[in-house]
VEXMAR-842587 format. One record per residue (C-alpha): residue in one letter; x, y, z; residue number from 1. Coordinates in nm, 3 decimals. Example, Ala and Ser with C-alpha at 12.3 -4.5 7.8 and 13.67 -1.06 7.14 Angstrom:
REM residues 2
dotor a	px 1.230	py -0.450	pz 0.780	vexnu 1
dotor s	px 1.367	py -0.106	pz 0.714	vexnu 2
END
This chain:
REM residues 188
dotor x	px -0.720	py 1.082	pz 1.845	vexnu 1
dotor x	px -0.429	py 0.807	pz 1.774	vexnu 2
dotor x	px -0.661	py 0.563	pz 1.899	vexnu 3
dotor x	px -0.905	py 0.625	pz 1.661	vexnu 4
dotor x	px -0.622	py 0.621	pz 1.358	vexnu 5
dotor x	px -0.506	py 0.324	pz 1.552	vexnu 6
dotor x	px -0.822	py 0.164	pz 1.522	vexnu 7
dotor x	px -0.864	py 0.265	pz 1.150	vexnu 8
dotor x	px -0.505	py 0.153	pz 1.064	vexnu 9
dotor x	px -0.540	py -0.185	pz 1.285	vexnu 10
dotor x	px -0.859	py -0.259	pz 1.055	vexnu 11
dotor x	px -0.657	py -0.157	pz 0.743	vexnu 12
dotor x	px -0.385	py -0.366	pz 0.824	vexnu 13
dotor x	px -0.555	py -0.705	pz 0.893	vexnu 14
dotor x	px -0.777	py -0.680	pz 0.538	vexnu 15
dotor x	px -0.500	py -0.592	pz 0.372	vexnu 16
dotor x	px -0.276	py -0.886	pz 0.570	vexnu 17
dotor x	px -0.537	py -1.112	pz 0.534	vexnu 18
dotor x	px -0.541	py -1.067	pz 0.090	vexnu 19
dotor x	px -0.152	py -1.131	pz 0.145	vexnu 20
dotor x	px -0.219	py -1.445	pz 0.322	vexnu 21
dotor x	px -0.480	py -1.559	pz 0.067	vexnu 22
dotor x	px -0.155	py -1.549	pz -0.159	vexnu 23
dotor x	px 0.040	py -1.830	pz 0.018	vexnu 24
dotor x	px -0.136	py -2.112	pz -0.162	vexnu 25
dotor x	px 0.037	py -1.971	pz -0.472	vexnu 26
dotor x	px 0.359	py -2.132	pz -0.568	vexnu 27
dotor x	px 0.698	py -1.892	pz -0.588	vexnu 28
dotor x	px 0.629	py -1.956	pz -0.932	vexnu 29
dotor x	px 0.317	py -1.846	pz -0.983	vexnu 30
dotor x	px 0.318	py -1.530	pz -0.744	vexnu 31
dotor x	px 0.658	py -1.437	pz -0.964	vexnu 32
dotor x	px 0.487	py -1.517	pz -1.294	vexnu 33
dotor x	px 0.526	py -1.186	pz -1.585	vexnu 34
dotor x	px 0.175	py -1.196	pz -1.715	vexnu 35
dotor x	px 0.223	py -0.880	pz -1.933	vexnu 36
dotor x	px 0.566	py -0.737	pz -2.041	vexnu 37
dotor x	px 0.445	py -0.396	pz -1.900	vexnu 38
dotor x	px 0.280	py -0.467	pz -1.588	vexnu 39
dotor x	px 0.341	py -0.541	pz -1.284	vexnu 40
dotor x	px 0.361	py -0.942	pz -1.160	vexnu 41
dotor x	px 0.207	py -0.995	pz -0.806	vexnu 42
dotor x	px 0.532	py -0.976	pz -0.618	vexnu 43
dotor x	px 0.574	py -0.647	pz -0.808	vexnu 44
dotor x	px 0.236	py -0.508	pz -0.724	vexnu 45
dotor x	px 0.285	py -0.607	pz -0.312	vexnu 46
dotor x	px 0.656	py -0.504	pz -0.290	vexnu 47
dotor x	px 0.506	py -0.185	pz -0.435	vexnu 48
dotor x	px 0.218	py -0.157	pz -0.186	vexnu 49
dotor x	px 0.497	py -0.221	pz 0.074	vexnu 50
dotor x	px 0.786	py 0.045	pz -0.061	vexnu 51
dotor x	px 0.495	py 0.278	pz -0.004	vexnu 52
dotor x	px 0.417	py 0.264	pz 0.327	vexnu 53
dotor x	px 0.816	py 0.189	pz 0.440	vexnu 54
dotor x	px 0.884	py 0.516	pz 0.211	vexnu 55
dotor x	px 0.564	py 0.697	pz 0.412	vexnu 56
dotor x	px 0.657	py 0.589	pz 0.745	vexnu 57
dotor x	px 1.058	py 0.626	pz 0.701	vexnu 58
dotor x	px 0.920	py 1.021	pz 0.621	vexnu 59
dotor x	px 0.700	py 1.051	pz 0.895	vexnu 60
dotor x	px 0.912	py 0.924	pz 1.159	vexnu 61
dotor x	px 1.235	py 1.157	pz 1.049	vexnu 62
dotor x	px 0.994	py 1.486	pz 0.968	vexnu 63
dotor x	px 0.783	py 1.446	pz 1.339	vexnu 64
dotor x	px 1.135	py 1.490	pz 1.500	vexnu 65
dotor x	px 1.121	py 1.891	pz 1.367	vexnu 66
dotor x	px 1.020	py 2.144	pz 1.587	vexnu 67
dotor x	px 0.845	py 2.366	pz 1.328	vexnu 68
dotor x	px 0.598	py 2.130	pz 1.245	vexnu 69
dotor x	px 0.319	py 2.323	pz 0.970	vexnu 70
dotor x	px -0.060	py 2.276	pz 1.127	vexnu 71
dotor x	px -0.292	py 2.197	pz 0.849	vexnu 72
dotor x	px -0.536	py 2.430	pz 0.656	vexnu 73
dotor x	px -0.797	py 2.414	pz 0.423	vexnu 74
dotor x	px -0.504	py 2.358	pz 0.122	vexnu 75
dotor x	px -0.440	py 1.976	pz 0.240	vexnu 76
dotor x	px -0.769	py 1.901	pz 0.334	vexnu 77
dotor x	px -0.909	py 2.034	pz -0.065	vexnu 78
dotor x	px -0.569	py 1.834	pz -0.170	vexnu 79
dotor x	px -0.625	py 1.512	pz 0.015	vexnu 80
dotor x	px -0.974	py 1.499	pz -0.089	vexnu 81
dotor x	px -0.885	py 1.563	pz -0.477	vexnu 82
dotor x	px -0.608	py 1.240	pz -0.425	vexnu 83
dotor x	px -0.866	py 1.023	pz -0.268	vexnu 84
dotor x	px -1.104	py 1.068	pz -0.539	vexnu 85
dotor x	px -0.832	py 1.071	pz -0.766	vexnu 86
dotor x	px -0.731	py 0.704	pz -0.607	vexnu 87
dotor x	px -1.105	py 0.572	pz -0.620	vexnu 88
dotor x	px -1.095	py 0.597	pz -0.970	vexnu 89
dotor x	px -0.998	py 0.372	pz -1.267	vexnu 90
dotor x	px -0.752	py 0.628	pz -1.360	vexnu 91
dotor x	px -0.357	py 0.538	pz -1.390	vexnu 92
dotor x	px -0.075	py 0.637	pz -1.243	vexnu 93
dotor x	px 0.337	py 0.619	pz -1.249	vexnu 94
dotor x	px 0.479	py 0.562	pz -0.958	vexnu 95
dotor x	px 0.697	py 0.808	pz -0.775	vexnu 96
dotor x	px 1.034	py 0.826	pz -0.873	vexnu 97
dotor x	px 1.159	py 0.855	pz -0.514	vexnu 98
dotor x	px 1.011	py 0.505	pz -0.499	vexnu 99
dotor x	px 1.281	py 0.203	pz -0.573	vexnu 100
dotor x	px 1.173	py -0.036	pz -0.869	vexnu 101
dotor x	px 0.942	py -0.324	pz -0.712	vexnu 102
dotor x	px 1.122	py -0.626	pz -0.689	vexnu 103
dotor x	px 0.976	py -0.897	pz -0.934	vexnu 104
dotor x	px 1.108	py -1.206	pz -0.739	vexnu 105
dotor x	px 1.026	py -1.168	pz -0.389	vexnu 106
dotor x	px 0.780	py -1.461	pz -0.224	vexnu 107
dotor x	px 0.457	py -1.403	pz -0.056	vexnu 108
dotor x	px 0.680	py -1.535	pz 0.287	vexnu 109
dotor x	px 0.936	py -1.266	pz 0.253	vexnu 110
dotor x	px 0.649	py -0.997	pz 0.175	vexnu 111
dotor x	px 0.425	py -1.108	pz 0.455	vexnu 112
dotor x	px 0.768	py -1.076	pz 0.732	vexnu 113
dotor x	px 0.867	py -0.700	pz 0.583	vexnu 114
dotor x	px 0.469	py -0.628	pz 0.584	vexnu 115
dotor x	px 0.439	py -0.739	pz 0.955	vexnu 116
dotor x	px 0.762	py -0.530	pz 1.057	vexnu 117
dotor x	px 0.660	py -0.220	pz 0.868	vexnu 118
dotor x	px 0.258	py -0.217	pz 1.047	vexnu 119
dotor x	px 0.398	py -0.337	pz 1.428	vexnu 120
dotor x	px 0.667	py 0.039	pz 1.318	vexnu 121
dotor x	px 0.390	py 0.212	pz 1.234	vexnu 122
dotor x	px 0.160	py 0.125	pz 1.511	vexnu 123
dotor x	px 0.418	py 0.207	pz 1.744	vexnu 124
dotor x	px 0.436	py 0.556	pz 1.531	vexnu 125
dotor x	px 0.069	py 0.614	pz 1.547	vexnu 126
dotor x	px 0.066	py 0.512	pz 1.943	vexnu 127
dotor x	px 0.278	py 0.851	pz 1.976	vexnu 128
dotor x	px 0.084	py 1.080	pz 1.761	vexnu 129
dotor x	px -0.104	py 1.211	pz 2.089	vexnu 130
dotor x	px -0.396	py 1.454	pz 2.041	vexnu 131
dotor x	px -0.225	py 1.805	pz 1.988	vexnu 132
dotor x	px -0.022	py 1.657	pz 1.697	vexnu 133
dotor x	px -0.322	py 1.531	pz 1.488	vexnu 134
dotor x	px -0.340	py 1.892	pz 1.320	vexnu 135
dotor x	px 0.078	py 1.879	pz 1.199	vexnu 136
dotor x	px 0.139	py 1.800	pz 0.858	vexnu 137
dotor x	px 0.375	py 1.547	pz 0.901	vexnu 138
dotor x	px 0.366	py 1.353	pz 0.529	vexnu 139
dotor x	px 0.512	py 1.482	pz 0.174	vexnu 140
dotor x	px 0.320	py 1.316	pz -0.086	vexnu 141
dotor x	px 0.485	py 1.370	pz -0.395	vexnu 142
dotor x	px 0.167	py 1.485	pz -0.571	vexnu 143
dotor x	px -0.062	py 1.687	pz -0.338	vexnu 144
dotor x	px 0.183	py 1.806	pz -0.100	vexnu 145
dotor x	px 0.223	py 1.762	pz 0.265	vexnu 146
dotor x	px -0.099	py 1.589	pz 0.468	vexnu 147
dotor x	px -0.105	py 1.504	pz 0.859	vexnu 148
dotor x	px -0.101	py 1.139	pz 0.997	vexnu 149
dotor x	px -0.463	py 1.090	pz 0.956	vexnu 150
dotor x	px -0.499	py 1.207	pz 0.612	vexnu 151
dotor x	px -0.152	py 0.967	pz 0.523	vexnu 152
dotor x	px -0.335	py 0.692	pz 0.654	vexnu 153
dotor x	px -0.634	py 0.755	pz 0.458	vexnu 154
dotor x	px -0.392	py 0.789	pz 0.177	vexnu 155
dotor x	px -0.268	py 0.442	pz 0.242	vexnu 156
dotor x	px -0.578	py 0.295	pz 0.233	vexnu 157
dotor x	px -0.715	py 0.441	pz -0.099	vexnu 158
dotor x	px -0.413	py 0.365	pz -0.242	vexnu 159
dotor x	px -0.434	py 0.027	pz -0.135	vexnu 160
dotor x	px -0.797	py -0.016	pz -0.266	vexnu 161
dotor x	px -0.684	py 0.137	pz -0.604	vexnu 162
dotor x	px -0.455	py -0.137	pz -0.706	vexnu 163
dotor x	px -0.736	py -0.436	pz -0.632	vexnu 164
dotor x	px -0.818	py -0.426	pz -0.958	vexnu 165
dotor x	px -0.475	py -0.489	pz -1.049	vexnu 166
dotor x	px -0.471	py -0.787	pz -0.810	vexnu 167
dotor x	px -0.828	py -0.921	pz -0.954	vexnu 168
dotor x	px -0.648	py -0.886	pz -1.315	vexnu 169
dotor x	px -0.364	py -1.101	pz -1.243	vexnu 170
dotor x	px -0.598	py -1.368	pz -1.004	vexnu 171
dotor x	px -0.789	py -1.389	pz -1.340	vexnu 172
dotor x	px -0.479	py -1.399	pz -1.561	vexnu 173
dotor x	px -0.339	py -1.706	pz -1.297	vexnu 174
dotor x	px -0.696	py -1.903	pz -1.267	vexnu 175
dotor x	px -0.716	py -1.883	pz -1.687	vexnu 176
dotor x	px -0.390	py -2.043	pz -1.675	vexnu 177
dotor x	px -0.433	py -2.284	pz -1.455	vexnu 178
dotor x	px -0.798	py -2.364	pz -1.595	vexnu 179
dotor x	px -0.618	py -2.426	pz -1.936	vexnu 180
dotor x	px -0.396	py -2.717	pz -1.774	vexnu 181
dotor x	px -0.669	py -2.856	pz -1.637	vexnu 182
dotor x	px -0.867	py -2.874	pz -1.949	vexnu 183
dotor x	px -0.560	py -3.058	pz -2.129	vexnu 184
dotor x	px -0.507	py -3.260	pz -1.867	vexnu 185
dotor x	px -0.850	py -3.398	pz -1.869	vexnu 186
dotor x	px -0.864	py -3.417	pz -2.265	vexnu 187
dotor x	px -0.550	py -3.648	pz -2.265	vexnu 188
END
């Protein structure tokens, strides 16, 4: 069992690594840049990726010490499946209060380091989620209730996947910008 969320998380983790490290030809600037007044800039949007699983994992790791551990029924199986539908779509929304305010001047650099730490915590987590554990509900997500490791990592992964449209919008947003210097640039 852990090996095969290993596995799954290990391949989650390098994609998601690997759009963070597309990022570093950005300047500081740019990767802080306020686009929109009411969205989030692209340190915003990461640190936000990031408070998520640190929040996730920080829950995980102080809930698995219980003895009294829940096993999972048919409730967060129906409830998972509702939020991962619910993540695949275009639909918005808030951010958990429980979550801190993401941070709108933090550089791809500092991002990648808490990134790493956070994944080599969590693989060490998931290492220890042996077999008879994969059935405990383990994870309190604010919305649907508590899930088990496998389902949180599944979680994680939709919810990643559901803000690349958000990074797309700013890319755009950073490559009109930059195509507008260039055009005045070449016109003087």
């Amino acid at each position: 069992m852990s090996n095969k969320l290993l596995l799954r998380f290990q391949k989650f983790s390098d994609k998601s690594i690997a759009d963070l490290i597309a990022l570093k030809s950005l300047s500081d600037a740019e990767f802080q840049r306020q686009y929109y007044s009411d969205k989030w800039n692209l340190s915003q949007l990461f640190d936000h990726l990031h408070d998520v699983e640190k929040a996730s994992l920080a829950y995980m790791s102080k809930k698995s010490q219980a003895s009294d551990l829940k096993r999972a029924g048919w409730r967060p199986w129906l409830y998972s499946f509702l939020l991962r539908r619910n993540l695949r779509s275009n639909r918005k929304f808030k951010a958990p209060s429980v979550l801190p305010q993401p941070i709108p001047t933090k550089t791809v650099d500092e991002l990648l380091r808490e990134f790493t730490d956070t994944r080599a915590k969590f693989n060490e987590f998931i290492r220890h989620w042996d077999g008879p554990k994969k059935k405990l509900l383990v994870f309190k997500h604010p919305r649907v209730g508590m899930l088990t490791l496998g389902q949180t990592l599944k979680f994680l992964i939709d919810h990643w996947h559901h803000h690349q449209g958000q990074l797309k919008e700013l890319l755009n947003e950073l490559n009109k910008e930059k195509n507008h210097v260039e055009g005045k640039k070449q016109t003087n």
